[in-house]
ROTINU-48074 format. One record per residue: residue in three letters; x, y, z of N, C-alpha, C in turn. Coordinates in steps of 0.2 Angstrom, whole numbers, plus 5000, padded with zeros to 4 digits. Layout:
residues N
AlaXYZXYZXYZ;...
***
This chain:
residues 492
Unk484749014984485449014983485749084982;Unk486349114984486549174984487449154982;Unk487649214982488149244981488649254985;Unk489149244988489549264993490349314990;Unk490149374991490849424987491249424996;Unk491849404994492349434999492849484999;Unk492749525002493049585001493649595004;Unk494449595001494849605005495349695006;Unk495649695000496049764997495749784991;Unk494949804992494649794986494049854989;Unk494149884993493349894995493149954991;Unk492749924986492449984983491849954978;Unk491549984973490949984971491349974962;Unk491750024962491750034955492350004951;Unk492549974948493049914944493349854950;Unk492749844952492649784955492449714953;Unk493049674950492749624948492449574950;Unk492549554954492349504960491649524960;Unk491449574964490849604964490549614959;Unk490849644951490449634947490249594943;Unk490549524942490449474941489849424943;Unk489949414951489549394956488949414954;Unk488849484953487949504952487849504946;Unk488249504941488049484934487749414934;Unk488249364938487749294939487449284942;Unk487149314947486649354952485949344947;Unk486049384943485549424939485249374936;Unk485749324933485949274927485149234930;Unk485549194937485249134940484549184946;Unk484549234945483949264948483949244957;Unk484749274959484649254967484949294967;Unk485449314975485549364977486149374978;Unk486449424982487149434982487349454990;Unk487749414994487849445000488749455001;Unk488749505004489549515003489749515011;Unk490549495013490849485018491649515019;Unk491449535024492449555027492549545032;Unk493349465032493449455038493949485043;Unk493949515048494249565049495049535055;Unk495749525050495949455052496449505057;Unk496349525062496649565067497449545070;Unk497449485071498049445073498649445069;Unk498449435062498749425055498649505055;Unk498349555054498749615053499349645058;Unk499249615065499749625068500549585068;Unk500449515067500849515063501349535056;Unk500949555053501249575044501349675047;Unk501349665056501349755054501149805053;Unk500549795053500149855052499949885059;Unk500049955057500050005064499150035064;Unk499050075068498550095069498250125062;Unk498650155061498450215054497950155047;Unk498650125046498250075042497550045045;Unk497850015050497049975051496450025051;Unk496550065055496150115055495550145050;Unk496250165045495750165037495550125035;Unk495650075034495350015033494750035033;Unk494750015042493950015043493350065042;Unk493650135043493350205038493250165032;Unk493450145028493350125020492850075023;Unk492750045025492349945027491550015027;Unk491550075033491050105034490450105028;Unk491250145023490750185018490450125013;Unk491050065012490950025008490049985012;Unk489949995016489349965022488650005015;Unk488850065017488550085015488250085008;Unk488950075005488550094996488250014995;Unk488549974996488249914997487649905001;Unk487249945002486749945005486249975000;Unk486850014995486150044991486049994985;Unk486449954983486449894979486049814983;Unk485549844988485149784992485749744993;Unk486549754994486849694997487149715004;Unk486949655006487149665015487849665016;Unk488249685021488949665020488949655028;Unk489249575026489449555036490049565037;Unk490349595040490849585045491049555050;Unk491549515050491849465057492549475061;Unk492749485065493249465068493549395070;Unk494349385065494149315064495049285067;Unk495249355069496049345071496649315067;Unk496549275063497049275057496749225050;Unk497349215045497049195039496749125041;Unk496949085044496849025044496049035049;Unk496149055050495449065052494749095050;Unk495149125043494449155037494249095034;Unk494749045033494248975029493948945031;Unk493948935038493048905042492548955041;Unk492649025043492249065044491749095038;Unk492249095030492049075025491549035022;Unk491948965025491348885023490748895027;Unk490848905034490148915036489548985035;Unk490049045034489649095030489249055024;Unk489449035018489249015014488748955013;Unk489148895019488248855021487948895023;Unk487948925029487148975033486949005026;Unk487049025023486749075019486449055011;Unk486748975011486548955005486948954998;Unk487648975002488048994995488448954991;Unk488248934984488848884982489448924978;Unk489448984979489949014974490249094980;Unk490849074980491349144982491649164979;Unk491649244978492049274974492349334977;Unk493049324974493449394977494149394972;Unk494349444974495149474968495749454973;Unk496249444968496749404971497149454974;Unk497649424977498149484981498849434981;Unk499449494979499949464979500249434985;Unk500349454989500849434995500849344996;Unk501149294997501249254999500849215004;Unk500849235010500249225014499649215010;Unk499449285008498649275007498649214999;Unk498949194997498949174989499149104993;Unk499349094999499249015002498548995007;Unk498249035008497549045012497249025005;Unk497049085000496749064996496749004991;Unk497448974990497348924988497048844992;Unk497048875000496848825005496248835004;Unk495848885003495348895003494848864997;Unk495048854990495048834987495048764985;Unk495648724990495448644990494748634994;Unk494948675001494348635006493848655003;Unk493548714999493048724996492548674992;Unk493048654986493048594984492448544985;Unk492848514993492648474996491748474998;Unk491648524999490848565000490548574995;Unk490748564989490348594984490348654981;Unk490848684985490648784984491348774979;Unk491248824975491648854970491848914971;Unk492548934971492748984971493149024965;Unk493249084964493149124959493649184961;Unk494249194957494749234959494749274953;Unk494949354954495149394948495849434949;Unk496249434945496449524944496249584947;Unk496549614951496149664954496749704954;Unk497349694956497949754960498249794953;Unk498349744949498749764943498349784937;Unk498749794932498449814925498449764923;Unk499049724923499049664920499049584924;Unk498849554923498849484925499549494931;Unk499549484937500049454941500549394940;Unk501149414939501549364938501649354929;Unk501249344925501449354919501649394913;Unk501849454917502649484912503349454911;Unk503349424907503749374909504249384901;Unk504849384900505449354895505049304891;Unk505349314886505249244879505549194884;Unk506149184885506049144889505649084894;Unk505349124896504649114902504949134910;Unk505649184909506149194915505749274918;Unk505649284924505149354926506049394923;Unk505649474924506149524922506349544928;Unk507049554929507349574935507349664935;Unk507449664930507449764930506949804928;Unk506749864929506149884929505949904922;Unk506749934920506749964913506449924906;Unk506549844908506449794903505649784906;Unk505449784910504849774912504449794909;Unk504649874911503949924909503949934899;Unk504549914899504549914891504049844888;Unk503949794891503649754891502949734892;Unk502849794895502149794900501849854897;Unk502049904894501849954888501449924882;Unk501949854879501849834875501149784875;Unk501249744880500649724882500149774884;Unk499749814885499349884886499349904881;Unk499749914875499349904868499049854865;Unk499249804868498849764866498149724868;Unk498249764876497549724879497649814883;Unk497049854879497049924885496849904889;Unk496949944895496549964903495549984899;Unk495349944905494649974905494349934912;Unk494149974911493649964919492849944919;Unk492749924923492049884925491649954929;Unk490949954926490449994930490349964938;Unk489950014943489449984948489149944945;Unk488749864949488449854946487749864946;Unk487349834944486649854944486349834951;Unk485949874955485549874960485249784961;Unk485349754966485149674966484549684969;Unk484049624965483349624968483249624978;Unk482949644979482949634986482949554988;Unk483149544994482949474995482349474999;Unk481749414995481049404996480949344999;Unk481449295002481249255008481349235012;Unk480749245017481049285023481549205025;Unk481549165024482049105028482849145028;Unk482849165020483549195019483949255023;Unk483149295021483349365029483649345034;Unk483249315037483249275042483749275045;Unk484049215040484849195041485249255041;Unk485249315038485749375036485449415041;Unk485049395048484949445052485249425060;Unk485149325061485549305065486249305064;Unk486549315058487049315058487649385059;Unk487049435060487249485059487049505066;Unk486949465069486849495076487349435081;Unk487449395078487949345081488449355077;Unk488849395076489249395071489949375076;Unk489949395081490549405088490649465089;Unk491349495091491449555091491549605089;Unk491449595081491249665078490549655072;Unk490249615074489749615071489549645064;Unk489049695063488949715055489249775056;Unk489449805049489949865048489249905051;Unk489449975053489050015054488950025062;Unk489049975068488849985071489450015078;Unk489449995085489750065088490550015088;Unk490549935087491349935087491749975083;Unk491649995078492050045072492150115077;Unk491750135082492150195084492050245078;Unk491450245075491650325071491850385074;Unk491650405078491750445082492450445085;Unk492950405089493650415085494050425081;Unk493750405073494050425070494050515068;Unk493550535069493450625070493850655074;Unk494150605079494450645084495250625082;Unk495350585076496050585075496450615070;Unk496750665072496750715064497350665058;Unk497650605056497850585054497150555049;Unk496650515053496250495049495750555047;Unk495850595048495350665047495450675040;Unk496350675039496550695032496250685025;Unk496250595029496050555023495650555023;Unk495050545013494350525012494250465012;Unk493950425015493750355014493050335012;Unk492850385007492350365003492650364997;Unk492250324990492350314985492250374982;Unk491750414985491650474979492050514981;Unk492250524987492850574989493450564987;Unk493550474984493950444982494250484974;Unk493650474970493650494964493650584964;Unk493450614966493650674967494250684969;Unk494850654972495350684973495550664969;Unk495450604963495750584958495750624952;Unk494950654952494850704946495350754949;Unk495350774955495650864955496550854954;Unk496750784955497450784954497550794944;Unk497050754941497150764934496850804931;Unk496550844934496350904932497050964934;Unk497050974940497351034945498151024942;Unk498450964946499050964946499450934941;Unk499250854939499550814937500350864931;Unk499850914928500350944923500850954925;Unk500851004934501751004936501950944941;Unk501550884941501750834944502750824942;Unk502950824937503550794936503950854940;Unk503750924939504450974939504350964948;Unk503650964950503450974957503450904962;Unk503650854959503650814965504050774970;Unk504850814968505150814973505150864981;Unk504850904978504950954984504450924990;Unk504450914996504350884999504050935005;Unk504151005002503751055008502951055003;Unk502951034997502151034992502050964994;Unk501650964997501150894999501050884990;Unk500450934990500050934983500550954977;Unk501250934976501550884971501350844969;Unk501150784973501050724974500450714974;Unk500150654972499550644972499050624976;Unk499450624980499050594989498550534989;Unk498650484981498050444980498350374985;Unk498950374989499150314989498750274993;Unk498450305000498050255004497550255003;Unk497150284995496650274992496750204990;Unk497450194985497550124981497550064986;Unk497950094992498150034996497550005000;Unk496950035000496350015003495949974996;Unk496350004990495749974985495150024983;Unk495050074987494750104986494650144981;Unk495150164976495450174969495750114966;Unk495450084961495850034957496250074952;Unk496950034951497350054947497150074943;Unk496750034940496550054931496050114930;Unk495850144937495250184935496050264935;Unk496550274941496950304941497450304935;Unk497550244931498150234922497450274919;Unk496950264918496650294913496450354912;Unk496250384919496250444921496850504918;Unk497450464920497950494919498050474911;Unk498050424908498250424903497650464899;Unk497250494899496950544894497150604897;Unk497450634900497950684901498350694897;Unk498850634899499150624893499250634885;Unk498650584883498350594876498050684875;Unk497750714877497350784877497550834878;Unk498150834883498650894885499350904885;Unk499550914878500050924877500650954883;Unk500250994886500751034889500751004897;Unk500450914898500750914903500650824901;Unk500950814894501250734893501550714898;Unk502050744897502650724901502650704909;Unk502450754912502150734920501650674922;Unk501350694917500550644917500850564915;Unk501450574910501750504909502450474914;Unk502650524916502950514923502550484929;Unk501950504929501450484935501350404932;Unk501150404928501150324924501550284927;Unk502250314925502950284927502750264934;Unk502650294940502550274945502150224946;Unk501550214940501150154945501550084940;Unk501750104934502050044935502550014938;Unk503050074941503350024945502949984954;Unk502350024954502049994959501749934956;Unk501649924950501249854945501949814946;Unk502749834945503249794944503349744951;Unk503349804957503549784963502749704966;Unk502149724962501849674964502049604960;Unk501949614953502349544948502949524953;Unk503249564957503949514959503749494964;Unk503249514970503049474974502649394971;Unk502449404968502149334965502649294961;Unk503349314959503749284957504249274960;Unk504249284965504749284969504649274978;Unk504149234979503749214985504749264991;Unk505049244991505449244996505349334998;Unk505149344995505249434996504649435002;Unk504149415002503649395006503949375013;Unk504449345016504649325020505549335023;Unk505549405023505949465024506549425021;Unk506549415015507249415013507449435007;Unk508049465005508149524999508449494994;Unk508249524990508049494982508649474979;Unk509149494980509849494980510249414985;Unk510249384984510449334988511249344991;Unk511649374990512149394992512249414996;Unk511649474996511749525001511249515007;Unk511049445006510949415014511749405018;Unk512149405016512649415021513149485024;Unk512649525022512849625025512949615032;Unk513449615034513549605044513149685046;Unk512449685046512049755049512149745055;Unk512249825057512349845065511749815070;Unk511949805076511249775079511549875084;Unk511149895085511149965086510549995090;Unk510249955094509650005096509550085098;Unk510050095100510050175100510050215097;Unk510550205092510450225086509750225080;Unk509450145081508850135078508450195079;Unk508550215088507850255091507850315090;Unk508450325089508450405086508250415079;Unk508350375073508150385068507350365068;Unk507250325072506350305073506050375075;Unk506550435078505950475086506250535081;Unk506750545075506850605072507350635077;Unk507850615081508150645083508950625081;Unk509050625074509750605075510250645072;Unk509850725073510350795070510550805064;Unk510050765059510050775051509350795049;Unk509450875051508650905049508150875046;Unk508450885040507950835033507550785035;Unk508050735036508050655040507550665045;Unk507650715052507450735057506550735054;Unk506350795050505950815048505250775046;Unk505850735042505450685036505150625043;Unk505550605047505250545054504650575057;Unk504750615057504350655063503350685059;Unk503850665051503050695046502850635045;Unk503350585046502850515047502450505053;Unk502850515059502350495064501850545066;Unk501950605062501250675064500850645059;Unk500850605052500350625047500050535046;Unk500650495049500650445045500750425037;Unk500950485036501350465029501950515028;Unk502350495024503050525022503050545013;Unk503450595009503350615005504150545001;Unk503950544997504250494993505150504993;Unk505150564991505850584991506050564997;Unk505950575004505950575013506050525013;Unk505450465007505450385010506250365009;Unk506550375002507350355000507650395003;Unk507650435005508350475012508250435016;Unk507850435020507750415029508050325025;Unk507650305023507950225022508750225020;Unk508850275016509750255013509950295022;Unk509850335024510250355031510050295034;Unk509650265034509750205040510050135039;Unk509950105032510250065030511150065026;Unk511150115024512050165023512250185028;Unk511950245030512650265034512450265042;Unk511850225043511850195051512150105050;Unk512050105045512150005043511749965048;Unk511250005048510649975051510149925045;Unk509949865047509649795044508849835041;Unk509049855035508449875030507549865033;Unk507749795036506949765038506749815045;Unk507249825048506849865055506749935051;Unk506949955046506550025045505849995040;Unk505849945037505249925032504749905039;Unk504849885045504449855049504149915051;Unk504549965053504450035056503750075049;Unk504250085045503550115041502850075040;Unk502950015040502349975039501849995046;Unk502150005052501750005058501450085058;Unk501850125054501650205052501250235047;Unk501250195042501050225036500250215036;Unk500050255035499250255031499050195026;Unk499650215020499750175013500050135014;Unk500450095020500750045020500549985018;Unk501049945012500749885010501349855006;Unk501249795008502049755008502449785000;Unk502349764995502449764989502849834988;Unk502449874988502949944988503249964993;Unk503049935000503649955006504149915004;Unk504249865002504749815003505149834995;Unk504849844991505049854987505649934985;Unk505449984987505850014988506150024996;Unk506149995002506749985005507249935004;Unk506949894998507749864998507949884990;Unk507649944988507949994982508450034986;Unk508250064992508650094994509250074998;Unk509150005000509549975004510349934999;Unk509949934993510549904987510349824988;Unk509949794991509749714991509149714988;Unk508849744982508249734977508449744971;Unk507949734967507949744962508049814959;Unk508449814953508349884952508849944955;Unk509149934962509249934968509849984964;Unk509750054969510450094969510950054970;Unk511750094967512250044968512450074975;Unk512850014978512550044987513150104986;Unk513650104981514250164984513850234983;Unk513250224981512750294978512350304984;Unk512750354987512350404994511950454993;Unk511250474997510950524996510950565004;Unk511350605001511650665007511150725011;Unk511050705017510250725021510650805020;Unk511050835018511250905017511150915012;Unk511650895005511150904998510750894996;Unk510150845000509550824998509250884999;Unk509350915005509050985010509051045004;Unk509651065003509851124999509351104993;Unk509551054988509151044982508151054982;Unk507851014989507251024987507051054995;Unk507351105000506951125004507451175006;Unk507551214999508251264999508051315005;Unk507451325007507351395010507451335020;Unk507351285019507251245025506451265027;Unk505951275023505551275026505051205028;Unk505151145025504951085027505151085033;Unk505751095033506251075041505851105046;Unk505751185045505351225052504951195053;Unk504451165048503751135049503751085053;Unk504351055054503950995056504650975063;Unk505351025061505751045067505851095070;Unk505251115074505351185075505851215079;Unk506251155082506951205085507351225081;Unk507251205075507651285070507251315068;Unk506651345069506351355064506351445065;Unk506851445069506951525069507651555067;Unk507951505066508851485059508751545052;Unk508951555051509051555044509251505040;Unk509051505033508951425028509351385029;Unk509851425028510551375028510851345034;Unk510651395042510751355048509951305048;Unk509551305046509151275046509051195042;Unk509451205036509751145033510451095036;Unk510951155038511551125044511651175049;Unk511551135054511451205062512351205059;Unk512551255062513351255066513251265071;Unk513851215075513551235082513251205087;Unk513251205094512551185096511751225095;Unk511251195095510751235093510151195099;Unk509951255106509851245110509051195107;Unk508851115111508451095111508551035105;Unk509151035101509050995093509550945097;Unk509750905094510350835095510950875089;Unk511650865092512150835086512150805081;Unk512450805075512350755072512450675075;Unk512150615074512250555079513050535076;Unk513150565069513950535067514250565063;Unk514750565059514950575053514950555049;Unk514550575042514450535037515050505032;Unk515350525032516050505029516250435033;Unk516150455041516350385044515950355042;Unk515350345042514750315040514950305033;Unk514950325030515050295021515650235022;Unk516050265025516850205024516650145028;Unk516250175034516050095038515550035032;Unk514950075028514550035024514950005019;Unk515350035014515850005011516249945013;Unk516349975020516949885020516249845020;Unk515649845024515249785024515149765019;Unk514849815015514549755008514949725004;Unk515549775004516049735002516549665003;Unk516149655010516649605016515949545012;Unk515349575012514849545011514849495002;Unk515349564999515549524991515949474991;Unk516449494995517149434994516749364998;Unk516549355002516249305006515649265001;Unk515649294996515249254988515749224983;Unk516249224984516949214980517349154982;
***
C-alpha cells in the first residue's frame, strides 16, 4: 500500500501539508509515498494562463522532481487536458499503484473546489480516501467570518479580525519530511516504472518534454528562481536587505527591488504564506527601525489572504462577474482599437505606455503600474475590467485568479473594497510623483528617452516615433461618470 500526494499550487518540500502528512502516515503504516502532477493543459488554457505562467510552473514541477527524489519519492507527471479529467487519471493512478489514501491542499477558485469535491464522492465509491488541507492562506479559507456567520465585505474589518485570530492561533510551519524508506518490492517498482514510461505525452518530470533548455533561452524565465532554496533565499535577502525601506520604496516603480519580487514564488506554491508572515513578522518584532514596513508587507498578504476567503465565499467572482451586483449593468465600450493600444503600450500615456510594455518584456508589472493601466482602461477607456484581467492573466508570471480578479475589480470600482469610481489615478501625476526624473519611462519607452524628465512624463508636441495621446482625459472622466451613473439610476 502507498501514498498518493497530489501536487497542485503547492510545489515544494517545505510547509507542505498534504506531503507532510502523507509521510508521517507513511512512516505510521510502514509503506511508501508516491507523488503526482496532472498537468491539466486545456483548463489552463481556458482560465488564461499565458506562456509565462505555465512555463514556470513547469521549471518549479523540475525542481520539485528533484527534491522529491531525494526524499525516495517518485513524482509522476501526466498530461491530462482539463479538470474532469484529473479524476479518472487519479482513480486509476491510485489503483495501479495500490493506493487507498490521496492527499493534497485545497485551492480556492470554484472550478477546482468542484473537481475536488467530484473527486471526493467517486473516490468514495473505490474505497480510496481522500485528504484535503489549508495551504494558500493563514487561516482556514472562508472562515473569517462576522458573529453573525455573514463573510466581511471590507478589508479593514477583515484584517482587524484575522489579526485577532493570529493571536490566537500563530502562524507556524511544517518541516520537510523525513527521507521515505526506499520501496523494496519489486511488484510495486514495477508498476511506478511502467507507468512512468506510459505516462503519454509528457511522461516523468525531468525528461526532454519539459524543454529545459528553452527555458535558458527565455530571458523572462531566466529572471525567475524556480527552486525552493533559491526560493528561500530570495525570501531571507528581502527580510534581511530590503524589507526595512519596503513601505517608503515601494511605489516607485523604476526600484524593482522595492518590492519583494516573491509573487511567482507564492503563486507556484513554491513559497508558502506562512513561511513569508513569519519571516517577516520577526522583523517586525526585532527591528525597530523597520516595523513599520515589515508590517506593511504583512498588510499586503493579507489582503492576498482577503481576496482568497472571497473567492470561497463568493463562488460568483470565479465566473467573471463583479462583486458589486449593480455594476453588472456599466454599458462598457466594445472598443478594440482602443483595447489594442492599451494592450501593445501604445496609447501616448508614457507611464501607462511603459508600465504594458514592462509587462510583455518581463511578464510582470510593478504593483503601482497594475492600478493605473487597469484604472486607465476601465475609467478613462470604459473598457469591460475582464479583458484587461483576461489580458494580465495571459501575461503574468504570478498570475493567479484571486489577486488578478481582485484588484481589477478594486480598480474597476465593481469589488470589494473598491475605489470610489469618481477617484481617478492620473497617468501624469502618477508619473511626476513616483518616476519624477521619467527614468522608468526611458527604460522601457525609449522614444523619449532622450526628453527631458518632464518631456518625458508629457511630450508636447509631436514626438517623432510615439503616438498621441488616444484621448482626452477629462473627456474620458465625464464619459465614465455618465455610465456608472446611468448604471446607478437603472438600480432605482
Amino acid at each position: 500500500m502507498s501514498h498518493l500526494v497530489w501536487f497542485r499550487a503547492d510545489l515544494r518540500l517545505h510547509d507542505n501539508p498534504a506531503l507532510h502528512t502523507a509521510c508521517q502516515q507513511a512512516v505510521i503504516d510502514g509503506s511508501g509515498v508516491v507523488a503526482c502532477f496532472l498537468r491539466p493543459q486545456d483548463q489552463w488554457e481556458n482560465h488564461h494562463w499565458g506562456e509565462n505562467r505555465a512555463r514556470f510552473t513547469e521549471r518549479c514541477l523540475l525542481d520539485l522532481g528533484h527534491e522529491l527524489a531525494q526524499l525516495n519519492i517518485s513524482l509522476i507527471c501526466w498530461d491530462v487536458g482539463d479538470f474532469n479529467q484529473q479524476i479518472p487519471a487519479l482513480l486509476s493512478l491510485s489503483q495501479q499503484l495500490s493506493c487507498q489514501h490521496i492527499w493534497a491542499n485545497e485551492e480556492p477558485e470554484l472550478n477546482e473546489r468542484l473537481r475536488d469535491q467530484a473527486l471526493i464522492n467517486q473516490a468514495q465509491k473505490t474505497g480510496i480516501q481522500c485528504h484535503f488541507y489549508n495551504d494558500q492562506t493563514l487561516l482556514p479559507m472562508g472562515q473569517i467570518l462576522k458573529k453573525d456567520g455573514t463573510p466581511y465585505r471590507v478589508y479593514g474589518a477583515f484584517r482587524k479580525q484575522a489579526l485577532k485570530e493570529l493571536e490566537r492561533f500563530p502562524v507556524q510551519t511544517l518541516p520537510i519530511p523525513q527521507s521515505m524508506s526506499c520501496i523494496t518490492e519489486a511488484s510495486q517498482q514495477d508498476k511506478i516504472t511502467v507507468l512512468q514510461a506510459d505516462a503519454g505525452s509528457l511522461n516523468v518530470v525531468g525528461v526532454s518534454a519539459f524543454q529545459p533548455k528553452a527555458y535558458l533561452d527565455d530571458p523572462i524565465q531566466q529572471r525567475w528562481p524556480a527552486t525552493e532554496a533559491q526560493a528561500f533565499r530570495l525570501l531571507d535577502s528581502f527580510c534581511q536587505e530590503r524589507i526595512c525601506q519596503y513601505d517608503p520604496q515601494r511605489d516607485f516603480p523604476g526600484n524593482a527591488e522595492g518590492t519583494s519580487l516573491l509573487s511567482p514564488l507564492m503563486a507556484t506554491g513554491k513559497l508558502s504564506v506562512k513561511s513569508c508572515w513569519l519571516s517577516a513578522q520577526q522583523v517586525q518584532l526585532s527591528q525597530p527601525q523597520g516595523a513599520q514596513s515589515a508590517g506593511r508587507w504583512l498588510d499586503e498578504l493579507l489582503w492576498r489572504e482577503f481576496y482568497r476567503h472571497l473567492l470561497v465565499l463568493y463562488p460568483e467572482l470565479s465566473c467573471c462577474q463583479p462583486f458589486k451586483p449593480e455594476r453588472a449593468q456599466i454599458p462598457w465600450r466594445n472598443a478594440p482599437d482602443d483595447l489594442a493600444k492599451w494592450q501593445q503600450g501604445t496609447t501616448g500615456f508614457p507611464l501607462v505606455d511603459a508600465a504594458m510594455r514592462q509587462l510583455k518584456e518581463t511578464g510582470w508589472m510593478h504593483n503601482r503600474l497594475r492600478m493605473l493601466t487597469a484604472v486607465f482602461l476601465s475609467k478613462y477607456l470604459l473598457i469591460d475590467w475582464r479583458e484587461g484581467e483576461r489580458w494580465f492573466m495571459q501575461h503574468l508570471v504570478d498570475g493567479d485568479l484571486a489577486s488578478n480578479n481582485g484588484g481589477w475589480q478594486w480598480a474597476a470600482s465593481t469589488g470589494t473594497d473598491s475605489v470610489p469610481y469618481f477617484r481617478l489615478l492620473s497617468p501624469y501625476r502618477q508619473a511626476e510623483r513616483f518616476d519624477a526624473q521619467g527614468a522608468f519611462i526611458a527604460r522601457f519607452v525609449p522614444e523619449l528617452a532622450s526628453l527631458p524628465a518632464k518631456q518625458r512624463i508629457q511630450p508636447k508636441g509631436y514626438v517623432k516615433g510615439y503616438p498621441v495621446p488616444m484621448l482626452d482625459l477629462r473627456e474620458g472622466k465625464d464619459r465614465m461618470m455618465a455610465a456608472f451613473k446611468s448604471a446607478s439610476f437603472s438600480q432605482t
